[in-house]
C-alpha positions as CSV (number, residue, x, y, z in Angstrom):
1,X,-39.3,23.1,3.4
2,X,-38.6,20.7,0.6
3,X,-36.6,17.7,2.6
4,X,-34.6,16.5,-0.3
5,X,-33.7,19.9,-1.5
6,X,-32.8,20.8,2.0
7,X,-30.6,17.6,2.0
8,X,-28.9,18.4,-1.4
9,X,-28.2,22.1,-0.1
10,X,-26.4,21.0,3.2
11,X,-24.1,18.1,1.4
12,X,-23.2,20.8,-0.7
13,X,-22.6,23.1,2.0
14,X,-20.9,20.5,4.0
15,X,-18.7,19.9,1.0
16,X,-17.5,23.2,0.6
17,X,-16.5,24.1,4.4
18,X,-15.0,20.6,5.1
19,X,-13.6,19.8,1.8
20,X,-11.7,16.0,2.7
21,X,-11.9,16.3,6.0
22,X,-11.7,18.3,9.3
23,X,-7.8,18.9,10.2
24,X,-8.3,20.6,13.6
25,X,-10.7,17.9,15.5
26,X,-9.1,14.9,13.8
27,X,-6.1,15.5,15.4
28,X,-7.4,16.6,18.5
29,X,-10.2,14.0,19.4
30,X,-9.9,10.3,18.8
31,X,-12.8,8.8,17.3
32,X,-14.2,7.3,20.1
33,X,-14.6,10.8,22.3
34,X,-18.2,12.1,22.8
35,X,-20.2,14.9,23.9
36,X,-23.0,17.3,24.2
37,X,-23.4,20.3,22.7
38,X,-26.3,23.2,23.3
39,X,-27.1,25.6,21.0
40,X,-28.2,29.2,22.7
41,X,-29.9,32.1,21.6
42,X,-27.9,34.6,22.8
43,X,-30.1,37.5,22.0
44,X,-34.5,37.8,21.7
45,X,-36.0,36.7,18.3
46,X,-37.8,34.1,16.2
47,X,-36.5,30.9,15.4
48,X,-36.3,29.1,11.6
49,X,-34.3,26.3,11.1
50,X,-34.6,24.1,13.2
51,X,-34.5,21.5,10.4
52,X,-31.1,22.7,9.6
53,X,-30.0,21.1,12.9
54,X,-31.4,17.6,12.6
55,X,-30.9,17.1,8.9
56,X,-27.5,18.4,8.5
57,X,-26.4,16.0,11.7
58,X,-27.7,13.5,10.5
59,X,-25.7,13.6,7.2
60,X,-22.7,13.8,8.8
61,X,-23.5,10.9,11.4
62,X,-26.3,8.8,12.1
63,X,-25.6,8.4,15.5
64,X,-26.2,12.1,16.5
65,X,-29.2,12.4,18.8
66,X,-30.9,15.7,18.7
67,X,-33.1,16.8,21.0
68,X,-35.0,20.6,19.8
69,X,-36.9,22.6,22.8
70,X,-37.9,25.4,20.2
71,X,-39.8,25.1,17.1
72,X,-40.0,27.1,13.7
73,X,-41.8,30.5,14.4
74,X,-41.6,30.7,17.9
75,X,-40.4,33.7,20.1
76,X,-36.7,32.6,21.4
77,X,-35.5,34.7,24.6
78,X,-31.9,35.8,25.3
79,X,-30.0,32.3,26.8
80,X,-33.0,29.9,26.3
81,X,-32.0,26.9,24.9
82,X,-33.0,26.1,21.4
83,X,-31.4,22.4,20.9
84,X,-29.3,19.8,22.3
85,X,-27.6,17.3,20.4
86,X,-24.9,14.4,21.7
87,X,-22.7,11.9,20.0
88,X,-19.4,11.8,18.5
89,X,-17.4,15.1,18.7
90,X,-15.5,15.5,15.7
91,X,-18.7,15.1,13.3
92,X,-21.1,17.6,16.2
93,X,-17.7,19.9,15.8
94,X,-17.6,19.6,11.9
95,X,-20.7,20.6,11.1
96,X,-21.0,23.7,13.8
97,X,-20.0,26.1,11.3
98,X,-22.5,25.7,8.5
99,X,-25.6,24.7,10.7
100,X,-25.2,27.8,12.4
101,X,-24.4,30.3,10.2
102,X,-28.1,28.8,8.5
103,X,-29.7,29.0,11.7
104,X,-28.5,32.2,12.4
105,X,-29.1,34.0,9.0
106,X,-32.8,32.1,8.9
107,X,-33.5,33.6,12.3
108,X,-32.2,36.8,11.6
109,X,-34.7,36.9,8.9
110,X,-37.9,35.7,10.6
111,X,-36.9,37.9,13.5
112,X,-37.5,41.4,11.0
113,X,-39.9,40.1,9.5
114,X,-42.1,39.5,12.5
115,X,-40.8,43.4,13.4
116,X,-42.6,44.4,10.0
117,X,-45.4,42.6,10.8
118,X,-46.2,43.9,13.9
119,X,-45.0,47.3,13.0
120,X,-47.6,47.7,9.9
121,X,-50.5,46.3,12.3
122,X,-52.9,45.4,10.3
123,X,-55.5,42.8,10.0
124,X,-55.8,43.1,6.4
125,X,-52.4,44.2,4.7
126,X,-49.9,41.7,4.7
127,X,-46.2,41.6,4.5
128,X,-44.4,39.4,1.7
129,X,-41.0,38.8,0.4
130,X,-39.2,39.6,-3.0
131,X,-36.6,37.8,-5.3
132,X,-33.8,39.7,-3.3
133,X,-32.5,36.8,-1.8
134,X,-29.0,35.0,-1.5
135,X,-28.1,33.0,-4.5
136,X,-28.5,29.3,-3.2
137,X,-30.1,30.3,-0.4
138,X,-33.8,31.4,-1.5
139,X,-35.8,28.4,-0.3
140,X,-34.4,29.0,3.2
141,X,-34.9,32.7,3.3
142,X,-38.5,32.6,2.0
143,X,-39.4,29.8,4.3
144,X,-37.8,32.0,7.3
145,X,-40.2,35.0,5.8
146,X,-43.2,32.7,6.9
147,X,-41.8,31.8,9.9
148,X,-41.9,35.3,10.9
149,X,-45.3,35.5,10.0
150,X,-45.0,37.2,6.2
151,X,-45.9,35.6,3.0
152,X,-44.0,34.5,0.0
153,X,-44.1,36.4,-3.3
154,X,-43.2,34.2,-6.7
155,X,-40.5,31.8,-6.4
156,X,-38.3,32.9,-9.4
157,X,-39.2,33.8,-12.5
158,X,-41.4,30.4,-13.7
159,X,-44.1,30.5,-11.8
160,X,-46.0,34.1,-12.3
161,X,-46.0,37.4,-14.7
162,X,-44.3,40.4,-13.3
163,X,-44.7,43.3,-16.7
164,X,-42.2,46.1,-15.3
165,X,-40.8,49.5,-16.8
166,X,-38.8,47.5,-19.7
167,X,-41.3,44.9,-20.8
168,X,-44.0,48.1,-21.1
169,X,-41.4,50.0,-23.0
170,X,-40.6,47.4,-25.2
171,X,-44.5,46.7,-26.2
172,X,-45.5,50.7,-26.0
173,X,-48.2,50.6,-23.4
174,X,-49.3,48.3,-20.2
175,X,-52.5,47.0,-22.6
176,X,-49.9,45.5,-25.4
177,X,-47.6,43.8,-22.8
178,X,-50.4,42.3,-21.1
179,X,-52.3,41.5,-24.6
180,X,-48.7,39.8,-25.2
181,X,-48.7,37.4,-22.5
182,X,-52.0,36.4,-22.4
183,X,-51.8,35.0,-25.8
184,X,-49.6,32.3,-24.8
185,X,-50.5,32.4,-21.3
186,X,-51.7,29.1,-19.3
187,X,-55.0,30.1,-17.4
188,X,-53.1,29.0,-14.2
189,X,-50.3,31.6,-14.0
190,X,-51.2,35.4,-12.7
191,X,-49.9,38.0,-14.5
192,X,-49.0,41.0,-12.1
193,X,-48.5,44.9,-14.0
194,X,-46.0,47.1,-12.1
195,X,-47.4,51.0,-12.3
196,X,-46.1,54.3,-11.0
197,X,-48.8,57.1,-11.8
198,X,-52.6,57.0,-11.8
199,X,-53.3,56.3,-15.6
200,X,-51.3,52.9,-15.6
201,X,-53.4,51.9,-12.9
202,X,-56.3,52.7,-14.8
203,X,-54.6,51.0,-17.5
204,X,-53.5,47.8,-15.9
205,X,-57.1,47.5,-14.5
206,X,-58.3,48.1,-18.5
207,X,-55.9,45.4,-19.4
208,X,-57.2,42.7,-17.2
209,X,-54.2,42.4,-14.6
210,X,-54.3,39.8,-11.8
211,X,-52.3,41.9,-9.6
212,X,-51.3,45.8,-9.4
213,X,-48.6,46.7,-8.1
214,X,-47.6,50.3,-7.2
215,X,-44.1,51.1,-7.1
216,X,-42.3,53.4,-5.0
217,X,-45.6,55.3,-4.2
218,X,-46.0,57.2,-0.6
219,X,-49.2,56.0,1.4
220,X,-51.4,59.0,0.7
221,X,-51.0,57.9,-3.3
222,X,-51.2,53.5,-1.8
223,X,-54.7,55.0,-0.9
224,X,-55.8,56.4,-3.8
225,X,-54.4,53.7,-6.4
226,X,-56.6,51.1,-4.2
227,X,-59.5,52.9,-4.4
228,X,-59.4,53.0,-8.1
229,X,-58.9,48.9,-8.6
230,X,-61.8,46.5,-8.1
231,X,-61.6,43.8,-5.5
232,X,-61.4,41.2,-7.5
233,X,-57.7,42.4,-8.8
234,X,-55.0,41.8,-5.6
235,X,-53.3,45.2,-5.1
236,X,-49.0,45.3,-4.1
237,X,-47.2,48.2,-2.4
238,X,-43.4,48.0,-3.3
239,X,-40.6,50.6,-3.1
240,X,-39.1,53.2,-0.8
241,X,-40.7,51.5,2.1
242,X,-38.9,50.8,5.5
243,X,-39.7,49.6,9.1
244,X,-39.2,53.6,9.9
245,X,-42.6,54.7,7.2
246,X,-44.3,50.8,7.4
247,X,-46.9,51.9,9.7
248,X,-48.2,54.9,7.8
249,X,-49.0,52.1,5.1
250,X,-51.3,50.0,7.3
251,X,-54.5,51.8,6.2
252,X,-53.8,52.2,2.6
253,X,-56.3,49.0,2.4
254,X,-53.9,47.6,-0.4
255,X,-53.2,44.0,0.0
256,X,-49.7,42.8,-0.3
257,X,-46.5,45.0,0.7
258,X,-43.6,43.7,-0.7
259,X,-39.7,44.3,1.5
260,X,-36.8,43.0,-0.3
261,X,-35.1,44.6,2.8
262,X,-36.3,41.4,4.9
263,X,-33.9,39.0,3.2
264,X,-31.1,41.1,1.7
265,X,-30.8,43.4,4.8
266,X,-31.8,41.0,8.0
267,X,-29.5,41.0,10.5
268,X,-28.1,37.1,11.7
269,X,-29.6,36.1,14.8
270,X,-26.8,35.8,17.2
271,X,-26.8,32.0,18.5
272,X,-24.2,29.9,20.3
273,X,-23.1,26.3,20.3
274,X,-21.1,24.8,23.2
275,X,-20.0,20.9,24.1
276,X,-19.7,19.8,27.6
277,X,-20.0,16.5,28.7
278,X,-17.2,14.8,27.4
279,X,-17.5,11.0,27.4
280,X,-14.6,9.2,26.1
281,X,-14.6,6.1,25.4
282,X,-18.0,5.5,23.8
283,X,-18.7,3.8,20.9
């Protein structure tokens, strides 16, 4: 993940859950009380975020130490410990909430898609995200995707093609649309032709697409679109596909499946955080 970025999300964060200040543990703690805290997985899964913990600590207080045990990607069992951080209470109390509701929601979302992954089985198909993701949130939910083990589709709009059902319409066929683009295309961007029946594949291959996708297609019709495109041109399954019909898809031989279900349906990760040690007096 981008550092600065990450940095600018979690003052912002920070900003909206504390506003001025913290009511509760400022006029519970006096400044000089400290402590540990432990944060817990309290169910099996994948870890992302751990970056989450030591950035967003130390924004709030330099003097937090944080010690992680788990890393981004690995396999986190029910009760293991996944950090520990000490210092002063009131700032390792004040930033709980929003470090792990990240942690949580990033490891909910690594967790399924390492479930995809292992459910579609495949040594050549891979699993990838979509542009479903939490406003504000999408560099952390795609960064959880490859913690999982999947793979990022584009970023936003800027930085590849996608010609669906409207831009087709609006030019008349898949060869105009494409014909459009690469006109004022940069040889650097991909341009990627969304398709439904055989003859737009045919078409999009025609037309010189980077990337075919088929869209809500069942696997027996995944098989027969990939036979009909040329290596060369990167082939997408995308649609009407869940963890309950992934596997039927993992010998369609096309390249990419794309689940928008892995960031706008994942589950949190339930985690815990805890002080003990209480040390008053330090400074």
């Amino acid at each position: 993940m981008n550092t600065l970025k990450l940095q600018q999300l979690l003052q912002q964060f920070f900003i909206e859950d504390i506003g001025e200040h913290d009511i509760t543990s400022e006029m519970i703690f006096p400044e000089n009380e400290w402590a540990t805290g432990t944060f817990t997985a309290k169910e099996d899964g994948v870890l992302a975020g751990t970056d989450i913990i030591t950035i967003g600590y130390r924004l709030l207080h330099p003097g937090i130490d944080v010690t992680l045990y788990k890393r981004d990607g690995e396999q986190v069992k029910k009760e293991e410990t996944i950090a520990v951080v000490s210092g002063p209470v009131i700032p390792l109390l004040t930033g709980e909430r929003v470090i792990l509701n990240l942690l949580q929601r990033m490891s909910g979302i690594a967790t399924l898609t390492h479930q995809a992954v292992m459910i579609l089985n495949s040594s050549h198909t891979r699993i990838c995200d979509t542009r479903k993701t939490t406003p504000g949130l999408r560099m952390l939910e795609k960064y959880a995707v490859i913690c999982g083990g999947g793979y990022n589709h584009r970023f936003g709009l800027y930085d590849g093609v996608m010609i669906k059902d409207n831009h087709i319409a609006f030019c008349g066929s898949i060869t105009k649309a494409v014909r459009a683009v690469r006109a004022k295309l940069g040889h650097m961007v991909k341009i990627e032709v969304e398709t439904e029946t055989k003859e737009q594949v045919l078409e999009a291959v025609e037309a010189g697409a980077d990337v075919i996708m088929f869209d809500n297609r069942t696997p027996e019709e995944v098989r027969e679109f990939v036979s009909l495109v040329p290596k060369p041109i990167v082939t997408e399954a995308s649609g009407g596909i869940t963890l309950e019909n992934l596997a039927a898809y993992g010998t369609t031989g096309v390249d990419y499946i794309s689940l928008g279900m892995l960031t706008h349906s994942a589950k949190a990760l339930d985690i815990s955080f805890h002080l003990q040690g209480w040390n008053r007096g330090r400074k």
